[in-house]
GUMI-418152 format. One line per field, with one value per residue (C-alpha): x, y, z; residue in three letters. Coordinates in nm, 3 decimals. Layout:
% GUMI-418152
xx	(X  ...) .
yy	(Y  ...) .
zz	(Z  ...) .
residuo	(ALA  ...) .
***
This chain:
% GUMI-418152
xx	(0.000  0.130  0.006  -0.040  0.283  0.500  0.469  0.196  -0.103  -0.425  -0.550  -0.726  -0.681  -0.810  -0.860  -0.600  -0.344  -0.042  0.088  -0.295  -0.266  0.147  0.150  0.444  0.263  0.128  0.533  0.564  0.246  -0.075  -0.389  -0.586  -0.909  -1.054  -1.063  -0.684  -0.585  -0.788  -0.585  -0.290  -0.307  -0.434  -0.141  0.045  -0.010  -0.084  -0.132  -0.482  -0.549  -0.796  -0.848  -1.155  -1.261  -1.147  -1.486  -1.700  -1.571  -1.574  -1.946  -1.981  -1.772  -1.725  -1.932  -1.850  -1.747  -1.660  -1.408  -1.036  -0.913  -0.555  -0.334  -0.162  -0.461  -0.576  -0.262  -0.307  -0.665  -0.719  -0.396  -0.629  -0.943  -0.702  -0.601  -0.709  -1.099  -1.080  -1.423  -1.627  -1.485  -1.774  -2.061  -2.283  -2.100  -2.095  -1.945  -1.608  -1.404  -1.036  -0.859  -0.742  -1.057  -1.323  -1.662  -1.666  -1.364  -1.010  -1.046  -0.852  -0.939  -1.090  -1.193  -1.497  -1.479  -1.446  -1.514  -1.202  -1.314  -1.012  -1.144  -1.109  -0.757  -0.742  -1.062  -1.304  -1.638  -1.698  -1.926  -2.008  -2.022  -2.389  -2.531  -2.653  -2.433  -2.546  -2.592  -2.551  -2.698  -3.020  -3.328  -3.091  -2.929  -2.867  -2.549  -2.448  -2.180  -2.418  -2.423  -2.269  -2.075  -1.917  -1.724  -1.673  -1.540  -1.167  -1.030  -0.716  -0.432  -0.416  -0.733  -0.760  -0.847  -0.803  -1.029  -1.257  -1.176  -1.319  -1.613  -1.643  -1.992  -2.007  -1.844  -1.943  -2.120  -1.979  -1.619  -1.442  -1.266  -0.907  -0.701  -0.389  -0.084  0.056  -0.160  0.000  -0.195  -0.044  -0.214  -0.558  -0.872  -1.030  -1.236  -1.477  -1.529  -1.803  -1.626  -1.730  -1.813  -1.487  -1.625  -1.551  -1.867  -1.922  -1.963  -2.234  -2.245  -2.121  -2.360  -2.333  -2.464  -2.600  -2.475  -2.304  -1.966  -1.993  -2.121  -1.825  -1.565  -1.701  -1.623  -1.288  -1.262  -1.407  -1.178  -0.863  -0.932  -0.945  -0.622  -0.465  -0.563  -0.459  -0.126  -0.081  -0.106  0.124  0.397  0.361  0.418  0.748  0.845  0.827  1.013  1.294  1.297  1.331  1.599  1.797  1.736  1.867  2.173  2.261  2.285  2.470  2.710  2.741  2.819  3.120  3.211  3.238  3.466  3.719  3.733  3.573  3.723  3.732  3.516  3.722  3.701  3.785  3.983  4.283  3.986  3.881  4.021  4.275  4.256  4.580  4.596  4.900  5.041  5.229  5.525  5.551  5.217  5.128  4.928  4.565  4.706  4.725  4.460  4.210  4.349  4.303  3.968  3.836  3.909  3.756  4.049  4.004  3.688  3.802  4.105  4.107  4.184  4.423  4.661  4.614  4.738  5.019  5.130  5.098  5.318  5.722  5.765  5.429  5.585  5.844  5.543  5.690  5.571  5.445  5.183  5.075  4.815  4.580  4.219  3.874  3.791  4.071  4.138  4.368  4.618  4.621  4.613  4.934  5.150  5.058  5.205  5.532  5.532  5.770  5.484  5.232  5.414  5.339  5.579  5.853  6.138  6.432  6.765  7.098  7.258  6.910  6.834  6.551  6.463  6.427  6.220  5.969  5.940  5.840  5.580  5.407  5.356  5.259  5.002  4.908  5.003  5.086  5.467  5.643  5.351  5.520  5.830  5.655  5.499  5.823  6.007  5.653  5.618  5.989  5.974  5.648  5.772  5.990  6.322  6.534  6.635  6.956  6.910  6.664  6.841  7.069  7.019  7.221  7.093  6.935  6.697  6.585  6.497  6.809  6.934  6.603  6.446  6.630  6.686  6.407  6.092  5.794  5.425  5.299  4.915  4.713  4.490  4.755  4.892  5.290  5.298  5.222  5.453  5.741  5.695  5.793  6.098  6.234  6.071  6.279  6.575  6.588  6.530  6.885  7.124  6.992  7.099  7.465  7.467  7.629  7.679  7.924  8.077  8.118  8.327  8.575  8.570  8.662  8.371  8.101  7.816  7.605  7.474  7.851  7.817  7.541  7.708  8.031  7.781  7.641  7.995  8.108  7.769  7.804  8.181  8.200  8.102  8.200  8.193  8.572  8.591  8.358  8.636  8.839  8.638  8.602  8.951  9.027  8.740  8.865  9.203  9.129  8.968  9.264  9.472  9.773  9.750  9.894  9.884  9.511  9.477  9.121  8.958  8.764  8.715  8.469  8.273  7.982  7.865  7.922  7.670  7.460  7.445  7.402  7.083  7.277  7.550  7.772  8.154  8.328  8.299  8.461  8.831  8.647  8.338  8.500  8.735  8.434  8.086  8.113  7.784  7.923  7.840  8.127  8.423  8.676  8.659  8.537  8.703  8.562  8.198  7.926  7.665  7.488  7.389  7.413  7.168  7.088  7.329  7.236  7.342  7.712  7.805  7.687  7.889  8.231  8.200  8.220  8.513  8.725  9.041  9.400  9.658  9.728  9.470  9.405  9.341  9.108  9.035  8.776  8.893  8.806  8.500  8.370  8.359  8.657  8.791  9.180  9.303  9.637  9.829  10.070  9.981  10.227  10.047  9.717  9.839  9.930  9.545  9.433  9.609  9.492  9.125  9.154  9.300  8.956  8.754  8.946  8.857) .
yy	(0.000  0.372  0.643  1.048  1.181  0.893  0.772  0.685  0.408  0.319  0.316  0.629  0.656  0.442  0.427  0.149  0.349  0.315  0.661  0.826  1.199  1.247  1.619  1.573  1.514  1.915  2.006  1.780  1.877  2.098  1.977  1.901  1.829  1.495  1.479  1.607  1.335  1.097  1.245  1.257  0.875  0.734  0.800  0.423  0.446  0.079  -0.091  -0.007  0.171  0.409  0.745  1.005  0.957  0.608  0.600  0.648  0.329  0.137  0.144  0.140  -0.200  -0.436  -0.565  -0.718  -1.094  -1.385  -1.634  -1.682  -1.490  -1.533  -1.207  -1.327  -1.358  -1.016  -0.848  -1.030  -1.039  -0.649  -0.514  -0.735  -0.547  -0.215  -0.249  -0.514  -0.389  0.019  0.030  -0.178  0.157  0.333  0.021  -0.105  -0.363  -0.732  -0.938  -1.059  -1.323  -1.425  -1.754  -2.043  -2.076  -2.216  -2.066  -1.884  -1.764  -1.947  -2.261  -2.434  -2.802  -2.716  -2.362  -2.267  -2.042  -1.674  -1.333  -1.059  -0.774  -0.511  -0.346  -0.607  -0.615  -0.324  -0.421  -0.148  -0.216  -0.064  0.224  0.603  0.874  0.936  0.566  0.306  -0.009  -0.350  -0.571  -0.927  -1.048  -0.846  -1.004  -1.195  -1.000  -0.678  -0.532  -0.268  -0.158  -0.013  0.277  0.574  0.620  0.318  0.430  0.825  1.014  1.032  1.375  1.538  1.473  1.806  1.766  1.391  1.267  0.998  0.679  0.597  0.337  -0.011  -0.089  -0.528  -0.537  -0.910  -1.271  -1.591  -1.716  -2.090  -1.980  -2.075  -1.854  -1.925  -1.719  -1.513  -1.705  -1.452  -1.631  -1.902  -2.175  -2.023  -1.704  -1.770  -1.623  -2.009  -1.956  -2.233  -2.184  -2.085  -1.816  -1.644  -1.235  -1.048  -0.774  -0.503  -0.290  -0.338  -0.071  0.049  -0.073  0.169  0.347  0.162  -0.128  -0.429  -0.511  -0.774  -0.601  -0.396  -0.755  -0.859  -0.573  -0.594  -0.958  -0.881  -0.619  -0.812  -1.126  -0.910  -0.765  -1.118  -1.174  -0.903  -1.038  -1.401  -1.209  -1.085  -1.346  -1.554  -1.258  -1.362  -1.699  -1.609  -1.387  -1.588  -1.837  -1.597  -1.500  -1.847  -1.910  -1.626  -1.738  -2.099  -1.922  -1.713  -1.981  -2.171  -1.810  -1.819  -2.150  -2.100  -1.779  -1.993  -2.242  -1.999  -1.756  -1.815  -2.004  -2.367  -2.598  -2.664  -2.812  -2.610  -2.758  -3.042  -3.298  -3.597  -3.987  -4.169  -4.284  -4.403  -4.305  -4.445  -4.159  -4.362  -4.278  -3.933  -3.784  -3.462  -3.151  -3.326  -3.678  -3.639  -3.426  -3.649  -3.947  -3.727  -3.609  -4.002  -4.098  -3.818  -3.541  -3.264  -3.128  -3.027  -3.074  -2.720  -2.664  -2.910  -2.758  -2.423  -2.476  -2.710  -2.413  -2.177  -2.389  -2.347  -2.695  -2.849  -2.947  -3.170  -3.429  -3.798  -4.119  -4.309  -4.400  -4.155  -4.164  -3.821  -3.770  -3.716  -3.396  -3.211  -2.840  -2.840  -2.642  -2.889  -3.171  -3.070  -2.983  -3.308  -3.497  -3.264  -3.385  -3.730  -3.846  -3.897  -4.087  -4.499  -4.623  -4.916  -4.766  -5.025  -4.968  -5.048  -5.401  -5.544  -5.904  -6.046  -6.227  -5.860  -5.716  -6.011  -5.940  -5.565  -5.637  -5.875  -5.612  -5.350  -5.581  -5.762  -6.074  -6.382  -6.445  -6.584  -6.520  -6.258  -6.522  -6.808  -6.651  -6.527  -6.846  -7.003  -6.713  -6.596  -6.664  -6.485  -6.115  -6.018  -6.166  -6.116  -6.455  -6.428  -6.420  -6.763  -7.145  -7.077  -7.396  -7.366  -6.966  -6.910  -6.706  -6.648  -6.290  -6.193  -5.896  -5.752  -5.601  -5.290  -5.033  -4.761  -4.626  -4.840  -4.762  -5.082  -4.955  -5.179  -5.315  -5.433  -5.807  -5.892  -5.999  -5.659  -5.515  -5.739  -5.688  -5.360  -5.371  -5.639  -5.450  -5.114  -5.381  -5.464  -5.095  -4.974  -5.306  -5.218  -4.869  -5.005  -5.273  -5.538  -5.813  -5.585  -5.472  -5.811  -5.899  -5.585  -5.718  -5.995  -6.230  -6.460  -6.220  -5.975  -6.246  -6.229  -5.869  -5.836  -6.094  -5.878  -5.583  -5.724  -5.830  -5.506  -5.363  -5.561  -5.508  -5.141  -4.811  -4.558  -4.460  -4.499  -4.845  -4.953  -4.905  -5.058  -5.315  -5.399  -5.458  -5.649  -5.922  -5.919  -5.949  -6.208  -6.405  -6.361  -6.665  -6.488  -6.347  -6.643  -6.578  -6.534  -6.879  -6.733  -6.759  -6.423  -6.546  -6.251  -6.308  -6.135  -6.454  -6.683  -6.456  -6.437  -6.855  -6.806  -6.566  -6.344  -6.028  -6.126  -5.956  -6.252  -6.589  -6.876  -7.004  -7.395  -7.335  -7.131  -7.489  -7.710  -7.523  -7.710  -7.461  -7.306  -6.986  -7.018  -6.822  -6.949  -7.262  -7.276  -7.077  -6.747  -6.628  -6.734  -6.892  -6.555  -6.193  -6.167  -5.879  -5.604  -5.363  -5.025  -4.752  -4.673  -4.998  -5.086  -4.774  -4.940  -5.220  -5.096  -4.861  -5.039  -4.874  -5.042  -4.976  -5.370  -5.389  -5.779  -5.709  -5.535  -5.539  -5.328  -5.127  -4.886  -5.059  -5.175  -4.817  -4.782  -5.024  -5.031  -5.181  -5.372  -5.518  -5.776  -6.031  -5.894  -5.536  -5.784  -5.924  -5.556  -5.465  -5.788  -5.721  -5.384  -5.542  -5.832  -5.520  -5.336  -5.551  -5.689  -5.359) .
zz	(0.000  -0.063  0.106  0.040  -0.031  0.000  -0.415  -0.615  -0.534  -0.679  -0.329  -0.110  0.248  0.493  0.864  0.933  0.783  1.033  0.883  0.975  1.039  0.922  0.940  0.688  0.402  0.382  0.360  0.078  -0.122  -0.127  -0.085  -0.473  -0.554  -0.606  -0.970  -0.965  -0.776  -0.954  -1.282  -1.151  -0.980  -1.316  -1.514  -1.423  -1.061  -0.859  -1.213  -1.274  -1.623  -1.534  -1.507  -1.347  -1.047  -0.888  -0.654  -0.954  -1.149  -0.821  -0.816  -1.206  -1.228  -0.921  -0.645  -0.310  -0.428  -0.116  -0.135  -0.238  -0.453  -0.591  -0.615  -0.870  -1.158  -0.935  -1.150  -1.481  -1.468  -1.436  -1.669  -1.934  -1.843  -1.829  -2.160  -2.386  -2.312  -2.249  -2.391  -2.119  -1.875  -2.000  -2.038  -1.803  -1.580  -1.696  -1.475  -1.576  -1.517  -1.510  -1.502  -1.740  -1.944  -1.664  -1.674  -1.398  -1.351  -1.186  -1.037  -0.823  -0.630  -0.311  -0.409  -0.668  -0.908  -0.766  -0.927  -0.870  -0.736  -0.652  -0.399  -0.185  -0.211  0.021  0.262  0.114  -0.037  -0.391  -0.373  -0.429  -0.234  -0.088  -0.278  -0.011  -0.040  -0.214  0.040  -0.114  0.244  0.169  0.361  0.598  0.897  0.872  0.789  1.077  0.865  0.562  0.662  0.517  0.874  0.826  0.523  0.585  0.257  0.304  0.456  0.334  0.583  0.722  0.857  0.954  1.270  1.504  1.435  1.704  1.913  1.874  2.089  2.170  2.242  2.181  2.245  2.114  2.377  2.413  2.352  2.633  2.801  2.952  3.124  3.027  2.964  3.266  3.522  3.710  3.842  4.180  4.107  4.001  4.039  4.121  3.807  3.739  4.110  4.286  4.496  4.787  4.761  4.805  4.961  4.651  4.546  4.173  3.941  3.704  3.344  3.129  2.864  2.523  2.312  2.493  2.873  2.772  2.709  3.082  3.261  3.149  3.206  3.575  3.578  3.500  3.766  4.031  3.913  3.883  4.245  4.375  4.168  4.388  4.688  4.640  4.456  4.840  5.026  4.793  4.808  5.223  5.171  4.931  5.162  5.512  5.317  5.192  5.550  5.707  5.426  5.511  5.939  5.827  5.639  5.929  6.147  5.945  5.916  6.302  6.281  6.034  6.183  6.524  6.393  6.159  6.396  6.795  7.020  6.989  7.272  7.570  7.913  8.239  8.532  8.537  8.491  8.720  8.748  8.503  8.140  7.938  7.597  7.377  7.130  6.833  6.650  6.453  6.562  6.519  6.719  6.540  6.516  6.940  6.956  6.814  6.986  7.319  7.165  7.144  7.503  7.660  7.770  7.590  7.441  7.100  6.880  6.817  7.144  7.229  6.933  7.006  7.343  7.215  7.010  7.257  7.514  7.436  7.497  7.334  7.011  7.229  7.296  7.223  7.161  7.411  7.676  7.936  8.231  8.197  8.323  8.194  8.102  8.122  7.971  7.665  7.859  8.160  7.913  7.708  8.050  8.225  7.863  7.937  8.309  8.328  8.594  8.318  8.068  8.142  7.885  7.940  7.923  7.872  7.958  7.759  7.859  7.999  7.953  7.848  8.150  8.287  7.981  7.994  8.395  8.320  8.022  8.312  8.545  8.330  8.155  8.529  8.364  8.527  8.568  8.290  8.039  7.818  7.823  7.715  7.416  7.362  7.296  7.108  6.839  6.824  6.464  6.371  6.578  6.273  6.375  6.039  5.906  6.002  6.336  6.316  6.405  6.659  6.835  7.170  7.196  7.546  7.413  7.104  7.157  7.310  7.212  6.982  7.247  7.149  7.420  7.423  7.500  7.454  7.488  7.682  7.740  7.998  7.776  7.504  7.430  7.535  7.165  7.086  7.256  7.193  6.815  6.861  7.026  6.765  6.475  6.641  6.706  6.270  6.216  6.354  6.267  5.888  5.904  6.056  5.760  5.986  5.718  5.521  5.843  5.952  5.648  5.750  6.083  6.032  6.178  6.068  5.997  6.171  6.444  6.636  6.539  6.769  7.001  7.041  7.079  7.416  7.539  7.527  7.669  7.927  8.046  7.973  8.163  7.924  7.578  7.600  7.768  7.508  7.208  7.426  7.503  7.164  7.079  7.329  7.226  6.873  6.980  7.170  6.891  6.681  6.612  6.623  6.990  7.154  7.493  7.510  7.292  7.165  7.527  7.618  7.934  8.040  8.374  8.187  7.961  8.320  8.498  8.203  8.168  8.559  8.551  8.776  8.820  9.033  9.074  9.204  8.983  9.156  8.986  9.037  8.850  8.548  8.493  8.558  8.405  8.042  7.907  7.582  7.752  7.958  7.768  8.047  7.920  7.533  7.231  7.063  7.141  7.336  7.112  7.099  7.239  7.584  7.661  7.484  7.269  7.301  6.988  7.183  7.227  6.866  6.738  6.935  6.811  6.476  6.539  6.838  6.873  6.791  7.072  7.124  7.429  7.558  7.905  8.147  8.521  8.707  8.976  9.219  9.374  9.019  8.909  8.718  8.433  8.325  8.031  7.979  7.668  7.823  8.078  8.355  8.343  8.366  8.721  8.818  8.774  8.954  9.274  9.231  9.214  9.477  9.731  9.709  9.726  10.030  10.230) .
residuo	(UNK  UNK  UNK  UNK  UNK  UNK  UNK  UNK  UNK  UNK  UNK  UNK  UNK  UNK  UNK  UNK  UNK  UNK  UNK  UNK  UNK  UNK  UNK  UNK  UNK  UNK  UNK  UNK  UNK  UNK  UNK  UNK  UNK  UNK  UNK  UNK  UNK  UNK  UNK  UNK  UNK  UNK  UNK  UNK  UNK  UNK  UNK  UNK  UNK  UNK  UNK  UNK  UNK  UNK  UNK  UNK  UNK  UNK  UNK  UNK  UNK  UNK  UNK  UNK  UNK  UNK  UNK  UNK  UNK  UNK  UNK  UNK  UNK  UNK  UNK  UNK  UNK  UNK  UNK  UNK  UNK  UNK  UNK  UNK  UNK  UNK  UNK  UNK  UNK  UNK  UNK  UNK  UNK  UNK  UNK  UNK  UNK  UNK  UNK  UNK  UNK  UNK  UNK  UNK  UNK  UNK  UNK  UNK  UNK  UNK  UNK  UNK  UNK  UNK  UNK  UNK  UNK  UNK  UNK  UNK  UNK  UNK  UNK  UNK  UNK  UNK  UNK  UNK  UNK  UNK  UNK  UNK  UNK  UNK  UNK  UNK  UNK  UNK  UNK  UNK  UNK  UNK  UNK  UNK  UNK  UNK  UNK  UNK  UNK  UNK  UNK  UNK  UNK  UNK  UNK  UNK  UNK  UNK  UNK  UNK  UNK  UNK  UNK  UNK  UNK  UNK  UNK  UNK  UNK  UNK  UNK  UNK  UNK  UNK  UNK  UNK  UNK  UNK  UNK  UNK  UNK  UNK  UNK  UNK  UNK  UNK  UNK  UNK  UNK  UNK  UNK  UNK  UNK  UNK  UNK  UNK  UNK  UNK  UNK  UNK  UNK  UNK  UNK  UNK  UNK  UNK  UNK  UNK  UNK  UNK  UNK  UNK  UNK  UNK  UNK  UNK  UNK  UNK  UNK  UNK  UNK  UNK  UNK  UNK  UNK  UNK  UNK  UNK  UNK  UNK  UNK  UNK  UNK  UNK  UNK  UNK  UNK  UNK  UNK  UNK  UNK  UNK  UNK  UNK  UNK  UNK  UNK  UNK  UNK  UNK  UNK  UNK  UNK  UNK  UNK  UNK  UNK  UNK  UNK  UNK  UNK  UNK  UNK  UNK  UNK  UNK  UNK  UNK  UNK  UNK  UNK  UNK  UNK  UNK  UNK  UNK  UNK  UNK  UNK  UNK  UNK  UNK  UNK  UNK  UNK  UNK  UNK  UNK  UNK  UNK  UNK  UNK  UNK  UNK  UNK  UNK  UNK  UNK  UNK  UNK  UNK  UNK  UNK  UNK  UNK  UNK  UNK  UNK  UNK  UNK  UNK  UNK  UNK  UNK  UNK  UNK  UNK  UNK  UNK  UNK  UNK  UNK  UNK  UNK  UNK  UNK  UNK  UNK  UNK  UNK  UNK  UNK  UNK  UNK  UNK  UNK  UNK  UNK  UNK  UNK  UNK  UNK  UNK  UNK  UNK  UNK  UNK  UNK  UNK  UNK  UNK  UNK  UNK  UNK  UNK  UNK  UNK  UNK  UNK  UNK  UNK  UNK  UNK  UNK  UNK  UNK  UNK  UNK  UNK  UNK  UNK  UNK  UNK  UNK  UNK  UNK  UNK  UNK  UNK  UNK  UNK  UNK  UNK  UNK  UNK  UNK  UNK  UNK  UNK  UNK  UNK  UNK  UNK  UNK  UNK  UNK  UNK  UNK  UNK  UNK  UNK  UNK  UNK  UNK  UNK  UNK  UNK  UNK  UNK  UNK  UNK  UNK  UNK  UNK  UNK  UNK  UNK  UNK  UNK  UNK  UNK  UNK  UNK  UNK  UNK  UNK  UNK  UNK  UNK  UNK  UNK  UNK  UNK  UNK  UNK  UNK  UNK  UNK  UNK  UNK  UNK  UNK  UNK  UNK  UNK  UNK  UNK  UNK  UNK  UNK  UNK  UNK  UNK  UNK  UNK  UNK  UNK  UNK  UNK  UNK  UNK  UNK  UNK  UNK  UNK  UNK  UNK  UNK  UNK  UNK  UNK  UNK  UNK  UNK  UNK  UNK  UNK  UNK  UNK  UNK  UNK  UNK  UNK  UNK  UNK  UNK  UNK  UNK  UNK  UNK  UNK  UNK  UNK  UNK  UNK  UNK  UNK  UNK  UNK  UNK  UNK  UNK  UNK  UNK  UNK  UNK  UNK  UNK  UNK  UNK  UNK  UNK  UNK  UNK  UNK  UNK  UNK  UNK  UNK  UNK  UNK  UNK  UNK  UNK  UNK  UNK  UNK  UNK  UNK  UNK  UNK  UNK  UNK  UNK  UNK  UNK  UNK  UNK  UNK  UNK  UNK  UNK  UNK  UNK  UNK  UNK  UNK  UNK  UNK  UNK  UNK  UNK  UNK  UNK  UNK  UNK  UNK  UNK  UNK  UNK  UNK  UNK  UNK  UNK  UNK  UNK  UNK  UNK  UNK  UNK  UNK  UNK  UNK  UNK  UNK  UNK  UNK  UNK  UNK  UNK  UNK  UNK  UNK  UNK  UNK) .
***
């Protein structure tokens, strides 16, 4: 479609024109009179081939037709009329027809035969100014729209004005009606319901057509009020749940808050009655926190690390077994661990035997006596003895020296096995690190079993780290061949007391000539058939590293307190008068 101004059209103005009352147009061209424009528009404008006034052959030539109609025989069909037939401008009408030669006009399956009628095209009936319409519905129902309102005369655009508004004064009665796609099925207005009176006075019809249209338009007022009022209480609900959401995530805030940055849960007071908790190698502040945490002494972990970090001496906490009580504060709880009185482990010494190991794990465990030693000898192979160590028939024990000097946590409710384990798993731990069976080769001696053996000799017979180099040489002196005067006897009191079960200073001439028991080095060759207590890491270093100043002899003197070392056998019975005089006194 063109419009006034804007290029030339075959069509005049119409209501529904979206450019309706342009004041531009009156810049661009005067206003002309009807005939004019009819001139003017007839010379090749929208295709139609006529000229005078447009209205005038409207009514002369077409009448309102029904049906489809297709554009494209709308074109051919009238530039034929236009100018094949100028003549029939000026004739009575006669109805004409277009299409492929059907009577009747164009054809197509599923659509009869239709007359063109251009004025259709644009939605406007053919007629003349002041000339009723033809009303092909005439004796049927009335046409509201024949009446010569219904098509006012176009105005010029300078003095157009603004269409009335639509009035709906009907609805097809069983349409149904839905709601608007913005209505949630949270939000409606319960229609289909039979809903109580909202309270809302409704308002008078307005003047018009019919009451149908106003019945309605109060319907909608009365339904939208409701609308708001269920709209209301719907924004409560949303908002009491907002508001219990943002309750719940403040708590949970406080919560976090609390544990980043408050102070962590703690008990007041040194606590009431005992508990023993075993702390295990290498633990850490949490490690011993939560172990602490589990048998009821502190409150928190938190806690007990803060105050282990906050004591100078709380990251010196060691391995081990300590007696505590219930309840305690973090502080108390880490100074008690520092305190030697709370720590239950078995501590054993360097040099002890066995016998005396097995004696200790009893009490501790309120065992009966000799029950550690008896599963000691039954599952000696399955506590990790290295292979080595395994088949040494005329051994008195075959633990002896893997219950490596140390600390032990020995907890009251633990098995001896337990605990024995770990003293012969510590035991394999620190011979690897020495590498005995390449040291042994160096040495001189059969493997890292007399290793061990020489280890406890010199444990034994020593007192300080210096006697215990000396100590050493002398033993493998002693087992060398070419030392003559020593013939490969040790003869060390030590490995007599240990065959003995006892510690005595004096052995008796008689029994070291007579006791046959290969642990007696008075009277058999080289070592005693193995360890004779337990090495601790001094002795183990001397006997890696004796010294070499010819030592073969050794006395103790001075009330046992003092040992003295000689290299010929004359200096030897210096020492031993020395000896026999003070112990004489």
């Amino acid at each position: 479609m063109t419009e006034y101004g804007r290029g030339p059209g075959s069509e005049p103005w119409h209501p529904t024109d979206p450019l309706y009352g342009d004041q531009g147009w009156e810049g661009q061209q005067q206003y002309q009179h009807p005939q004019q424009q009819a001139s003017q528009y007839g010379q090749g404008g929208g295709g139609q081939g006529y000229e005078g006034d447009p209205y005038q052959y409207q009514q002369q030539h077409y009448q309102q037709p029904q049906g489809y109609v297709d554009p494209q025989y709308q074109q051919q069909g009238y530039q034929q009329q236009s100018h094949q037939q100028p003549q029939q401008q000026h004739q009575p009408h006669q109805p004409q027809h277009y299409g492929t030669g059907y009577p009747g006009g164009y054809d197509t399956p599923g659509h009869p035969a239709q007359a063109y009628d251009g004025n259709w095209e644009t939605g406007q009936a053919a007629m003349a100014y002041g000339q009723p319409p033809v009303d092909p519905y005439a004796g049927q129902n009335p046409d509201l729209y024949g009446t010569p309102e219904a098509y006012p005369p176009p105005q010029p655009p300078g003095h157009r004005q603004n269409p009335p508004e639509p009035v709906i004064d009907w609805a097809p009665e069983e349409e149904t009606r839905q709601a608007p796609e913005e209505d949630h099925a949270f939000f409606s207005d319960g229609q289909g319901t039979d809903d109580p009176d909202d309270g809302y006075d409704e308002e008078p019809a307005p003047a018009g057509r019919g009451s149908r249209g106003g019945d309605r338009d109060r319907e909608r007022r009365s339904k939208a009020k409701k609308r708001k009022g269920k709209n209301g209480v719907a924004c409560l609900v949303v908002a009491a749940v907002l508001v219990g959401g943002v309750g719940g995530i403040g708590y949970f805030g406080y919560q976090f808050w609390q544990g980043q940055f408050g102070a962590a849960p703690d008990y007041a007071g040194g606590g009431t009655g005992d508990v023993q908790v075993e702390i295990p190698k290498d633990s850490g502040g949490y490690q011993i926190g939560n172990i602490l945490k589990k048998a009821g002494v502190v409150k928190s972990v938190d806690a007990f690390v803060s105050a282990q970090q906050r004591n100078p001496k709380g990251l010196s906490i060691q391995a081990g077994v300590y007696t505590l009580k219930k309840e305690m504060s973090a502080d108390s709880a880490v100074s008690l661990m520092l305190d030697p009185v709370s720590q239950s482990n078995l501590v054993i010494p360097e040099g002890k035997r066995n016998a005396w190991v097995y004696e200790q794990i009893d009490k501790r465990l309120d065992l009966k006596a000799g029950t550690t030693k008896d599963i000691a000898f039954k599952e000696a192979d399955s506590l990790g003895l290295p292979d080595w160590a395994k088949n040494h028939a005329e051994t008195k024990d075959p633990l002896e020296g893997f219950l490596f000097p140390a600390s032990y946590p020995v907890a009251k409710n633990s098995k001896p096995e337990d605990a024995l384990r770990r003293m012969v798993s510590r035991a394999n731990a620190e011979y690897t690190k020495l590498d005995l069976g390449a040291k042994a080769k160096e040495l001189g001696v059969q493997g890292p079993w007399e290793l061990v053996t020489i280890a406890s000799l010199v444990q034994a017979e020593g007192k300080t780290h210096d006697d215990f180099q000396k100590m050493a040489e002398v033993v493998y002196n002693r087992l060398n061949p070419a030392y003559k005067e020593t013939v490969q006897l040790l003869q060390f009191d030590s490995s007599l007391n240990y065959l003995k079960g006892q510690s005595e200073i004096k052995i008796s001439e008689q029994e070291t000539r007579t006791n046959t028991d290969p642990y007696n080095t008075y009277k058999h060759k080289g070592l005693p058939p193995g360890p004779i207590g337990n090495p601790g890491n001094e002795a183990l270093a001397a006997m890696l590293s004796p010294t070499k100043d010819g030592w073969l002899y050794f006395v103790a003197t001075d009330g046992m307190n003092k040992t003295e070392f000689a290299k010929t056998h004359a200096d030897f019975l210096k020492l031993k008068e020395k000896f026999n005089a003070s112990t004489n006194q």
